[in-house]
C-alpha positions in Angstrom: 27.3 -75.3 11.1 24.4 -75.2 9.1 22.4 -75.1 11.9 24.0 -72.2 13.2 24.1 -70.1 10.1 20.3 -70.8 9.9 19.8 -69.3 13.5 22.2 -66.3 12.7 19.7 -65.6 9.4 16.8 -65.5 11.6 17.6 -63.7 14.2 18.9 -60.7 12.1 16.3 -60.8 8.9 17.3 -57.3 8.2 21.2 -58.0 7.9 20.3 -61.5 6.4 18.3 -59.9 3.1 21.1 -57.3 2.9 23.8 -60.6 3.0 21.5 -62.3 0.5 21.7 -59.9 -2.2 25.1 -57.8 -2.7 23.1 -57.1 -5.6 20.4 -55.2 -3.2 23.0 -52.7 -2.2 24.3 -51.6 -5.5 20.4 -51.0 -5.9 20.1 -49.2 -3.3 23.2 -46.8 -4.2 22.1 -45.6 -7.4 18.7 -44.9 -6.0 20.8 -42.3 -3.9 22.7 -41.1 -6.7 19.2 -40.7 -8.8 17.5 -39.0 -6.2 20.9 -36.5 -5.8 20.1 -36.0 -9.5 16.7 -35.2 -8.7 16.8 -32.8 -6.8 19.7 -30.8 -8.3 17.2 -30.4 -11.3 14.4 -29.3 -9.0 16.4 -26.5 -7.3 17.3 -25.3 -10.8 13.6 -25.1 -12.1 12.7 -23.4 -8.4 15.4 -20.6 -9.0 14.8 -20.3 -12.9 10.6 -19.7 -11.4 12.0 -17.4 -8.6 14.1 -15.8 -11.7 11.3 -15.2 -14.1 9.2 -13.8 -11.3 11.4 -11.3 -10.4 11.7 -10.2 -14.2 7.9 -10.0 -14.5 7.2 -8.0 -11.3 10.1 -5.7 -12.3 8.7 -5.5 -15.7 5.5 -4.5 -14.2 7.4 -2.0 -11.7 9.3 -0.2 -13.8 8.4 -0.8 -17.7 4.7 -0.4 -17.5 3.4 2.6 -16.4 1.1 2.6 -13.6 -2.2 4.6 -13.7 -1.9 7.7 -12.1 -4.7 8.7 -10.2 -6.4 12.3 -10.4 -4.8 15.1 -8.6 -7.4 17.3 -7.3 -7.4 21.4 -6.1 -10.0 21.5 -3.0 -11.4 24.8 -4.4 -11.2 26.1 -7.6 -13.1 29.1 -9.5 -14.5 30.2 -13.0 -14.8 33.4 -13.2 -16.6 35.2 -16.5 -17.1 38.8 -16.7 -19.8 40.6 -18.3 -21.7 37.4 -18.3 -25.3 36.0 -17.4 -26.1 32.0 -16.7 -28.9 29.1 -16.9 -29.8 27.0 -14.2 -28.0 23.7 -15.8 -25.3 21.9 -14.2 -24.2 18.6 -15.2 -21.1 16.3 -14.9 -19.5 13.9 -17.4 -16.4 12.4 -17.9 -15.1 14.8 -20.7 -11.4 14.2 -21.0 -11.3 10.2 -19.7 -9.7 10.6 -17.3 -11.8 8.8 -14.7 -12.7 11.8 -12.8 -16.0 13.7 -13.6 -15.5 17.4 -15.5 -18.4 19.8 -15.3 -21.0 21.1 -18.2 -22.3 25.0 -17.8 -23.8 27.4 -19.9 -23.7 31.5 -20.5 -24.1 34.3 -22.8 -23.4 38.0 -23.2 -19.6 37.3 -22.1 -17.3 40.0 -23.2 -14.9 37.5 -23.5 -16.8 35.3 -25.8 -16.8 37.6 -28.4 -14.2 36.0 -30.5 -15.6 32.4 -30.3 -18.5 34.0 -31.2 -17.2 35.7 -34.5 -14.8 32.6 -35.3 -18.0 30.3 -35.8 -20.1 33.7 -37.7 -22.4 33.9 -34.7 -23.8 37.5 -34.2 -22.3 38.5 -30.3 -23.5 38.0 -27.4 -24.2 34.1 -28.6 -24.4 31.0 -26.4 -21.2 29.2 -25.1 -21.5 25.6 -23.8 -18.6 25.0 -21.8 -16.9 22.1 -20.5 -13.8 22.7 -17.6 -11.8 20.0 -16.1 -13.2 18.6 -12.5 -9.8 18.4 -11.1 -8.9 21.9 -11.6 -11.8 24.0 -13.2 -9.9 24.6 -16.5 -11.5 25.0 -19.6 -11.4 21.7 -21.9 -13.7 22.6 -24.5 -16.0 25.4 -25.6 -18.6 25.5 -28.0 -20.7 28.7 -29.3 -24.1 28.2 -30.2 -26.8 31.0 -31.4 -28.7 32.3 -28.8 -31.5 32.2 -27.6 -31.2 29.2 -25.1 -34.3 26.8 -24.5 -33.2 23.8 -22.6 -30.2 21.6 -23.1 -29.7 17.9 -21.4 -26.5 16.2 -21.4 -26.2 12.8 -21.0 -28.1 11.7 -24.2 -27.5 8.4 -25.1 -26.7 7.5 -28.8 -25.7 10.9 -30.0 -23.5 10.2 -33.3 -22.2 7.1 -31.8 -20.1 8.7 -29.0 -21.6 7.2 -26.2 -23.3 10.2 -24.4 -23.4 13.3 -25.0 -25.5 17.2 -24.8 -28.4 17.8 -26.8 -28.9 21.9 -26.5 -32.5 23.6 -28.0 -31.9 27.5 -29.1 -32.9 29.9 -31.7 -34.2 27.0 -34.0 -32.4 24.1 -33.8 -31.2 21.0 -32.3 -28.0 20.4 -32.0 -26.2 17.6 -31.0 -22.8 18.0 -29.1 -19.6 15.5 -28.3 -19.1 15.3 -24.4 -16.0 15.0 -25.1 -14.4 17.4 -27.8 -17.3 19.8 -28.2 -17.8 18.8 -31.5 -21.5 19.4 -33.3 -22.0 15.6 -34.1 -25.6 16.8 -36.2 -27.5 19.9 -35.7 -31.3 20.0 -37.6 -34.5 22.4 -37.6 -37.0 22.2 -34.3 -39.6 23.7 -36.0 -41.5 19.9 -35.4 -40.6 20.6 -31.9 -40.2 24.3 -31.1 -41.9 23.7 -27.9 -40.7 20.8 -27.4 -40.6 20.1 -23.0 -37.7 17.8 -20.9 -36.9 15.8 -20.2 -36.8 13.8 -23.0 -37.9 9.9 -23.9 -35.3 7.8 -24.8 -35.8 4.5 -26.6 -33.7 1.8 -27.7 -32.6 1.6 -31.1 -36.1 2.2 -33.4 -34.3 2.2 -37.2 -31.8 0.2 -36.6 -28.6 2.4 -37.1 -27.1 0.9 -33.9 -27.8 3.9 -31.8 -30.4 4.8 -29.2 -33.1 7.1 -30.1 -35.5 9.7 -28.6 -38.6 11.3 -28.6 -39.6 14.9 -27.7 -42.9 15.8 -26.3 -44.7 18.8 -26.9 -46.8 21.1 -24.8 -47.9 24.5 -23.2 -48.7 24.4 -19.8 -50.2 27.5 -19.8 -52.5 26.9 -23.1 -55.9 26.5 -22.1 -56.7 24.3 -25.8 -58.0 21.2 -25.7 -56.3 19.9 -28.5 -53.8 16.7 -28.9 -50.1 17.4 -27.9 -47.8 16.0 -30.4 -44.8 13.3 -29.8 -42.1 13.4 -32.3 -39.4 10.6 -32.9 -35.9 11.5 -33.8 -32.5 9.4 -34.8 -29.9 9.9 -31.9 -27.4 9.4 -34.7 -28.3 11.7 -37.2 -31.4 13.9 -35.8 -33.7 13.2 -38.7 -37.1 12.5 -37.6 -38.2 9.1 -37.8 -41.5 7.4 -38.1 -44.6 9.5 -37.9 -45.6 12.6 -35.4 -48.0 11.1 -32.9 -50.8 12.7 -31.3 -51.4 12.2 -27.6 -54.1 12.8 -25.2 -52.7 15.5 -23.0 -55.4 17.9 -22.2 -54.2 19.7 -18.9 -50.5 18.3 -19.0 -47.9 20.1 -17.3 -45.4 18.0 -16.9 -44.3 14.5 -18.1 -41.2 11.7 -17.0 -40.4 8.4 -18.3 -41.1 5.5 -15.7 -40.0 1.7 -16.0 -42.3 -0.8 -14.0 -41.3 -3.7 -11.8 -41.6 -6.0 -14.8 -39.3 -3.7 -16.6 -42.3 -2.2 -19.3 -41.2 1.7 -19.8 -44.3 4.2 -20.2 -44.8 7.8 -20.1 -46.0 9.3 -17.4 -48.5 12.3 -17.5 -49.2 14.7 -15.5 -51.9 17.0 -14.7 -53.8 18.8 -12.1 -56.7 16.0 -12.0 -54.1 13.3 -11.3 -51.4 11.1 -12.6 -51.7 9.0 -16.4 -49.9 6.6 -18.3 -49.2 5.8 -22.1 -46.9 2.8 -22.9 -44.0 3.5 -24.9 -44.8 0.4 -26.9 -48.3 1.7 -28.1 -46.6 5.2 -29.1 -43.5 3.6 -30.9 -46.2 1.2 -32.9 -48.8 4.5 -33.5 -45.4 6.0 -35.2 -44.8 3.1 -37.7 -41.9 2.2 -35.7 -40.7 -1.7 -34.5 -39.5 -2.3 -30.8 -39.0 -4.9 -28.4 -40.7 -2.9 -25.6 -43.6 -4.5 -23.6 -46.4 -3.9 -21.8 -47.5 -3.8 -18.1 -50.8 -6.4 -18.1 -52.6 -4.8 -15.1 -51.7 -1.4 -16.2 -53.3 -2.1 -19.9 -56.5 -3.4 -17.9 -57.0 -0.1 -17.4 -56.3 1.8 -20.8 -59.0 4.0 -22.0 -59.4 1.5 -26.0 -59.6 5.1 -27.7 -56.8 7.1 -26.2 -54.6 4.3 -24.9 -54.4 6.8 -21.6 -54.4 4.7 -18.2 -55.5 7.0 -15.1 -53.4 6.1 -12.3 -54.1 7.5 -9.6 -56.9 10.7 -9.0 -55.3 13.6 -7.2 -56.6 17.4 -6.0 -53.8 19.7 -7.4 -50.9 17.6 -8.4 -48.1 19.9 -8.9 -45.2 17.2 -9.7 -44.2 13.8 -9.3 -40.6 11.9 -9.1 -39.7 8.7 -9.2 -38.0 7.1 -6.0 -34.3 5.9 -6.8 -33.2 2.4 -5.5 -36.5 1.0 -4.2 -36.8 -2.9 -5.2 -40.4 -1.9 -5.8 -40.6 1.1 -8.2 -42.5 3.9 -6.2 -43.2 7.4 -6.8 -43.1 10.7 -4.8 -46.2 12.5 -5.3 -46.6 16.3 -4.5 -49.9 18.8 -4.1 -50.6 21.8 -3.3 -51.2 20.5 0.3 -49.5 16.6 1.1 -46.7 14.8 -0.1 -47.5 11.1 -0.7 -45.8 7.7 -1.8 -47.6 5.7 -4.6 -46.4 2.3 -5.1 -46.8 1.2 -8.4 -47.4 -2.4 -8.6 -50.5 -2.0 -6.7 -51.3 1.7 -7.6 -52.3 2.4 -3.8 -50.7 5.2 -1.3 -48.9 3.9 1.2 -48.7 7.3 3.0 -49.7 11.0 3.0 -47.8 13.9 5.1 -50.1 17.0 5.1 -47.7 19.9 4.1 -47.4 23.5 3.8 -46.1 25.4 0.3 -43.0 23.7 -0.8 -39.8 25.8 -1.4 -37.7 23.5 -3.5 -38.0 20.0 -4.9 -37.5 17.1 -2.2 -34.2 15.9 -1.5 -33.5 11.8 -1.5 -31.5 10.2 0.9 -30.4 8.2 3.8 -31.1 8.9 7.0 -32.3 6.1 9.0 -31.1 2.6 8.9 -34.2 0.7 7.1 -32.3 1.0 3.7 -35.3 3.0 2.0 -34.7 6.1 0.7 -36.1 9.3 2.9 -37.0 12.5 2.0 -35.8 15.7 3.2 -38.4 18.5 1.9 -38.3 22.6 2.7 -42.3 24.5 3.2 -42.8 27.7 3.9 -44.1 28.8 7.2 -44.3 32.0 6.5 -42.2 35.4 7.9 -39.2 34.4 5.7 -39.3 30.8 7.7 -38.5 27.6 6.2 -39.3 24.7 8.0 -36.6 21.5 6.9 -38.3 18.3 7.0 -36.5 14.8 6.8 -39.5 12.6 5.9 -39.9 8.1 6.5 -39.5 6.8 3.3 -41.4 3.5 5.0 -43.9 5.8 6.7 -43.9 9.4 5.8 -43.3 10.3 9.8 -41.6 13.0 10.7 -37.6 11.9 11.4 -36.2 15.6 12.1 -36.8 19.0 11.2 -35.5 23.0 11.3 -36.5 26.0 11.1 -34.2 28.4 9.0 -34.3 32.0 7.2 -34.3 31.7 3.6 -34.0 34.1 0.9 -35.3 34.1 -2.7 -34.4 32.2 -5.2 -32.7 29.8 -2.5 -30.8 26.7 -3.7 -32.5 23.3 -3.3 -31.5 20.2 -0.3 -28.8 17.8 -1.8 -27.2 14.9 -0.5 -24.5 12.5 -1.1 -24.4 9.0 0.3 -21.5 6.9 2.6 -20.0 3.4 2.6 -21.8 3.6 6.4 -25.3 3.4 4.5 -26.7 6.6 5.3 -26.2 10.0 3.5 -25.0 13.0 4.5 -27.3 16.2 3.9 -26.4 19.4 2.5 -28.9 22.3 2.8 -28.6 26.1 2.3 -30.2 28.9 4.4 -29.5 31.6 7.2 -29.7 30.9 11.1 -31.8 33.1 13.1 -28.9 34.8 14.8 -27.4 35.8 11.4 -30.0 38.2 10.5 -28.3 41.0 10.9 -25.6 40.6 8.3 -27.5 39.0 5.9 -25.0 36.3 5.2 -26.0 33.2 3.3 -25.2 29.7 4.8 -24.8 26.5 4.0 -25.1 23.7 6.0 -24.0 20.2 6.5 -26.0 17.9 8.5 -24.9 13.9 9.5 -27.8 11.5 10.0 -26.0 10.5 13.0 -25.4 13.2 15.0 -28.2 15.2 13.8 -28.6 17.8 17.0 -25.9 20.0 15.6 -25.7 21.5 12.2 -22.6 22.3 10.8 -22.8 26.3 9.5 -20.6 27.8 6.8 -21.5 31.4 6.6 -20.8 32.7 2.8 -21.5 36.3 1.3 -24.5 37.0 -0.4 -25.0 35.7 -3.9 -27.5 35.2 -6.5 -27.2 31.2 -6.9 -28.5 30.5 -10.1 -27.8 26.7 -10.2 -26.2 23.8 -7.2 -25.2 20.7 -7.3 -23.5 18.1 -5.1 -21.9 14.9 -6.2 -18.4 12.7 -6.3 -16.1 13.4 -9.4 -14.7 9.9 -8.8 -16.3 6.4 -8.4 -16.3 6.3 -4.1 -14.1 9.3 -3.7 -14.0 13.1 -3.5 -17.3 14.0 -2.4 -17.6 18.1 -3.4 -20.4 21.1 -4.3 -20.4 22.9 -6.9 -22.4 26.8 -7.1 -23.0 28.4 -10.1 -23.8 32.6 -9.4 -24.4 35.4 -11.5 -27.2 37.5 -13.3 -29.8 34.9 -14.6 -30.3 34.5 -18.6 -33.5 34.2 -18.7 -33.6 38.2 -17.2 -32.5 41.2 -18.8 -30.6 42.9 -16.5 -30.6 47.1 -16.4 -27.6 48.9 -18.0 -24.5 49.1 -15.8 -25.7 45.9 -13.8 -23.8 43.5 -15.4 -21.6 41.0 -12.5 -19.6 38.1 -13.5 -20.6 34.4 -13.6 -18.5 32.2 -11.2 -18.8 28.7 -11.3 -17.4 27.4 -7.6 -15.9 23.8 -6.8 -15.7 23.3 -3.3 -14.8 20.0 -1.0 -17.3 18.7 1.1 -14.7 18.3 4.2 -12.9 21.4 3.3 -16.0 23.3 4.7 -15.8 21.3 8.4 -12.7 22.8 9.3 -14.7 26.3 8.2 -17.7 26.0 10.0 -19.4 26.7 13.7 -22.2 24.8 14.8 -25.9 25.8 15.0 -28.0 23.5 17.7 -31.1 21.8 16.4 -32.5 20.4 19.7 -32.0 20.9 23.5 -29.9 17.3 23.5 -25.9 19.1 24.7 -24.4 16.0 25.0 -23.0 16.2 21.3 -20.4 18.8 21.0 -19.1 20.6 17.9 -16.1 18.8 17.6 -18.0 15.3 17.8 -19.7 15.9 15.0 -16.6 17.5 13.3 -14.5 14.1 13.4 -17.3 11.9 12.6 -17.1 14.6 9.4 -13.5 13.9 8.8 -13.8 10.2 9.1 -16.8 9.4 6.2 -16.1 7.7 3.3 -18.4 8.3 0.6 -20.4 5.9 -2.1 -21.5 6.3 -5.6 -24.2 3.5 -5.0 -28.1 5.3 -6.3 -28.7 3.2 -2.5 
């Protein structure tokens, strides 16, 4: 018997450990009854997560309110009777809303006259004016005393409000809010009466917190010999800060603020004989003034030990120079009266000339072919009312495409906005040789891609005192605005007098609007290729 109960144990081990201990089982019961548990507790915690979910995407659904995003008219208008205008056209975000609003300027409006008498300004007086981008009306005005000089917006540091417009007229500076129109400090130019754009701006020189500026003083036209003078002003406040300082500027015509590779800022000079530097450091220290700013070593090699002046480059009629947005290497577009060169200034060496006519208009950055540098689409005259459009290699300076159009005088300069594809799209203005006869005035659009058609919206005449394209929102809506109207700087004859209009227009708006003018004997593009390749852009507020 016990044999056989031995044999029984080993052939079934599994039954036998279960036989051996009752114990075992009850063990193995309550295991079930604690895992049952178990999971009863973890289904509750998954629907008390699924519960509190819900509440917090309902929450944000319904209790928060979402942003809402811009709502914008295609085309709007401003229209001022009685007026006259300033070439100056800027946009800033005025009213927060995330979209850009537009900056203008005018006189002798009859309906200024009472914002003129509620500030005790004699009529006609100035009135900077600030209307919503979204719809073209009017968020703020301010009247100022007339007469206008220049005015910049943009200004860093002004009272502490981030940006804002700096306006010179009659005799003063003054200081304005982007955003409420508000005179944030207003003080005497008599320092700076001739005082040129644009302006230097430094980083903060007294220590108020607030970025600073200098204006630079000079008379193209003045045949003297003697220093020009650079005064230094608090953004905050406008007082004048540190000393007046006396540059070397015999000949200078024209001036811009430049930032090397190694990120030292100077001040570039320019005259007819060629291009000069000054360091920003060197005039900030010559003022009595502390900075941070540094020097370019093989720049300073260079520096005349008297004057501080460092001669750049030699050139035969410079007439202006700009600097060349988004290049890795910091480069600059040169002009004569003759060529249109690149300079690349870590080297100081051209790395090409393109002999040119007159120009018409300053050159026009942008995208055009696919090497991701910036190209240049310039406008010279070829004479009989002819403009010849040229799309100029940034890499090379070759010739990439070209027009010939009518133009009239004064006629708008190029513009262009750039695309998510990596090229831009070009915006020009002229008048197609078989629209002669009616003398209408065109603008028109022209894709990198498909450039053997232009598109051609044919508009009435107009005096175009000022024109600008740009987005009024990051990556989105992609417009033009035009200001017309009798020019400010003119006096215009008794019984003359037309309105100012200040236009808003939607890039794609025009497509639909437009025929098509062919650029080269190529027919296998039609018009309503280029049309849908229009339609589908999307556009980027990448500098490129």
């Amino acid at each position: 018997m016990a044999d056989a109960s031995g044999r029984s144990f080993e052939a079934e081990p599994l039954k036998g450990e279960e036989a051996e201990g009752g114990v075992s089982k009850e063990k193995s019961c309550t295991e079930k009854l604690c895992l049952s548990h178990l999971t009863g507790w973890r289904t509750a915690a998954f629907l008390l997560s699924l519960f509190l979910c819900l509440v917090v995407v309902f929450a944000f659904s319904f209790i928060l309110p979402c942003p809402v995003r811009p709502q914008y008219l295609p085309t709007w208008n401003r229209t001022l009777p009685d007026a006259a205008t300033y070439d100056f056209l800027a946009v800033e975000d005025a009213n927060e809303d995330k979209a850009l609003d537009v900056l203008f300027i005018y006189k002798d409006a009859e309906a200024s006259r009472n914002t003129c008498l509620s500030e005790d300004l004699s009529v006609p007086c100035l009135v900077l004016t600030a209307v919503d981008g979204t719809d073209g009306e009017t968020l703020w005005e301010r009247p100022l005393a007339a007469e206008f000089d220049w005015l910049e917006c943009g200004v860093k540091g002004l009272g502490l409000q981030g940006t804002g417009c700096l306006v010179a007229h009659a005799d003063n500076l003054t200081a304005i809010d982007k955003k409420t129109g508000v005179i944030r400090w207003q003080q005497s130019r008599s320092t700076v009466l001739n005082g040129n754009l644009p302006l230097i701006s430094f980083p903060d020189l007294n220590a108020d917190k607030a970025e600073d500026f200098a204006i630079l003083s000079y008379n193209p036209e003045a045949s003297s010999f003697t220093p020009i003078p650079l005064v230094f002003f608090s953004g905050k406040s406008g007082d004048q800060i540190g000393s007046e300082v006396h540059v070397d500027g015999n000949g200078v015509f024209g001036h811009l603020r430049f930032k090397t590779a190694s990120g030292a800022p100077y001040l570039l000079l320019l005259k007819k004989s060629g291009l000069y530097a000054v360091s920003l450091r060197r005039l900030a220290a010559l003022a009595g003034l502390e900075s941070a700013l540094k020097d370019e070593k093989s720049w300073e090699e260079k520096s005349d030990t008297h004057t501080g002046l460092i001669s750049l480059y030699q050139f035969d009629s410079l007439k202006r120079v700009m600097v060349v947005p988004g290049s890795s290497s910091p480069s600059l577009l040169v002009q004569t009266d003759s060529s249109v060169s690149l300079l690349h200034t870590d080297k100081l060496k051209i790395a090409w000339t393109t002999n040119t006519s007159t120009l018409l208009s300053v050159p026009t950055f942008g995208q055009f072919d696919k090497d991701g540098i910036p190209d240049i689409m310039i406008e010279e005259d070829v004479g009989n009312k002819t403009k010849r459009v040229l799309v100029l290699s940034g890499s090379s300076g070759v010739v990439l495409w070209e027009v010939n159009l009518l133009f009239w005088t004064p006629s708008p300069h190029p513009a262009s906005v750039l695309t998510l594809n990596t090229y831009s799209v070009f915006m020009l203005w002229g008048q197609s040789h078989g629209n002669q006869t009616n003398e209408m005035h065109s603008s028109f659009l022209l894709h990198p891609r498909l450039s053997q058609l232009l598109l051609e919206r044919r508009n009435p005449p107009q005096n175009i005192i000022s024109f600008k394209a740009t987005l009024l929102e990051r990556g989105r809506h992609a417009c033009y605005l035009v200001l017309t109207g009798p020019d400010g700087r003119q006096r215009a004859e008794p019984g003359e007098t037309e309105p100012v209009i200040l236009t808003k227009r939607k890039i794609k708006d025009d497509v639909s609007e437009s025929g098509a003018l062919r650029v080269t004997a190529d027919e296998s593009i039609t018009e309503e290729d280029v049309k849908q390749e229009f339609y589908r852009l999307r556009f980027s507020d990448a500098l490129f």
